[in-house]
C-alpha distance (Angstrom), angle and dihedral (degrees) to the residues before:
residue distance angle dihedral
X1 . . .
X2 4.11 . .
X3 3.44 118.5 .
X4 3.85 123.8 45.0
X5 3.82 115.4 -64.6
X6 3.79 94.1 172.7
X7 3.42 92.8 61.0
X8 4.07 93.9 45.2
X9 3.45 86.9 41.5
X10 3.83 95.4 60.3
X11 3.84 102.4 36.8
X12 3.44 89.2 50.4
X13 3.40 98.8 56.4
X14 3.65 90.1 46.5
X15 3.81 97.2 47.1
X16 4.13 92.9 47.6
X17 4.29 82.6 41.9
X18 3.96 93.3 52.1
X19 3.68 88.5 32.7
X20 3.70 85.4 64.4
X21 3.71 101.1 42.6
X22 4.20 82.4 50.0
X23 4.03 87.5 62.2
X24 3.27 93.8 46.0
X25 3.45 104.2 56.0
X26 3.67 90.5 43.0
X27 3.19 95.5 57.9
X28 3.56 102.0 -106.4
X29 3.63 106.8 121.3
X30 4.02 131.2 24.7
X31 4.22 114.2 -115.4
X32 3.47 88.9 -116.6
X33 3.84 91.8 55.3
X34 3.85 118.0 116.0
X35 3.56 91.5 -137.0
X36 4.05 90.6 88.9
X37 3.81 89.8 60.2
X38 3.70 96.6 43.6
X39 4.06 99.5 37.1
X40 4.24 85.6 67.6
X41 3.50 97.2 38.7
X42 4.02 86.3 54.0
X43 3.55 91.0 47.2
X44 3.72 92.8 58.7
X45 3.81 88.8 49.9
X46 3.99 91.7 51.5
X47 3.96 89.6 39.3
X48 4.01 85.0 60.1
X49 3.68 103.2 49.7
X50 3.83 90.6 44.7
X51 3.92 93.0 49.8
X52 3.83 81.9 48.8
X53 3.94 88.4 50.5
X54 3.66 98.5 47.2
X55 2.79 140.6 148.6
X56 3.30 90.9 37.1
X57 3.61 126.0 -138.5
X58 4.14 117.3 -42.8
X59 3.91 94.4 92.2
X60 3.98 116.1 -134.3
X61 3.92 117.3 -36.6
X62 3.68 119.5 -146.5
X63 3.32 120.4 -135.3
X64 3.86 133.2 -175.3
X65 3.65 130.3 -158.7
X66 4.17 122.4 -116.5
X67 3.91 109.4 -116.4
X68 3.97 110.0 -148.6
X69 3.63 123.3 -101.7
X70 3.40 125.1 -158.6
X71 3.76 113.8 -136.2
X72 3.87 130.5 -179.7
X73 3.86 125.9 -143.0
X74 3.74 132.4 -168.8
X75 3.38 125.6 -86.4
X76 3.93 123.2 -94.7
X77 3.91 89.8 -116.5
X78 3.45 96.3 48.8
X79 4.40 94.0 109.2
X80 3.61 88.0 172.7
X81 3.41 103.7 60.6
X82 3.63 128.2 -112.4
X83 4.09 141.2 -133.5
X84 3.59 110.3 -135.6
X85 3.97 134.2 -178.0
X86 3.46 131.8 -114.0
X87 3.59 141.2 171.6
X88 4.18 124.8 -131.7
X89 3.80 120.6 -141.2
X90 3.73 82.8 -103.9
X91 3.92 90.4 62.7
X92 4.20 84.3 -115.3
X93 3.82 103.3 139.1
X94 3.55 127.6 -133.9
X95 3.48 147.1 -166.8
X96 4.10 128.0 -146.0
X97 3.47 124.7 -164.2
X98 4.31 105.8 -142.2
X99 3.79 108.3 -158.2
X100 3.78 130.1 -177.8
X101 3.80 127.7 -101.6
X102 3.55 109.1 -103.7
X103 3.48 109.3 -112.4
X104 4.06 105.5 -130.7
X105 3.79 93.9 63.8
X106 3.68 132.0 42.0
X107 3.50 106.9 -153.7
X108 3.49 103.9 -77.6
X109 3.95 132.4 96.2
X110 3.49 124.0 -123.1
């Protein structure tokens, strides 16, 4: 069986178990109603043929992993701003100009 059937198993049980409890406190069902026996024992069911399902739809993703790059920034006593070089993940090289915050506003409008 592919999927995970443990997993279905168990939160179905608990969603037909608290399912159960939820009708009974509202009202819904008596205590002495069969329904809280069955409404678990139909969750497990349901819990197994969606673990079977799963996961559902989308097909496989693939993913790739992020390899490190090691890029330089300007110094904290550089006042006049700075250009600095980096690499991309592509191995394209760039260069960023840093400039200074101006010194009249503080990065917020008024």
């Amino acid at each position: 069986m592919k999927g995970r059937p443990v997993l279905g198993i168990i939160s179905g049980f608990l969603f037909g178990l608290f399912g159960g409890i939820t009708l009974f406190l509202y009202g819904a069902i008596p205590l002495a109603s069969p329904m809280l026996w069955i409404l678990p024992l139909v969750g497990i069911v349901v819990g197994m043929f969606m673990a079977a399902w799963a996961p559902f739809g989308g097909g496989s993703v693939k993913t790739e992993t992020a390899s490190t790059e090691t890029i330089s920034y300007a110094s904290a006593g550089d006042a006049e701003g700075s250009g600095t070089t980096g690499t991309t993940l592509e191995g394209e090289t760039i260069e960023v100009e840093l400039k200074p915050a101006d010194d009249e506003t503080d990065g917020a409008e008024s």
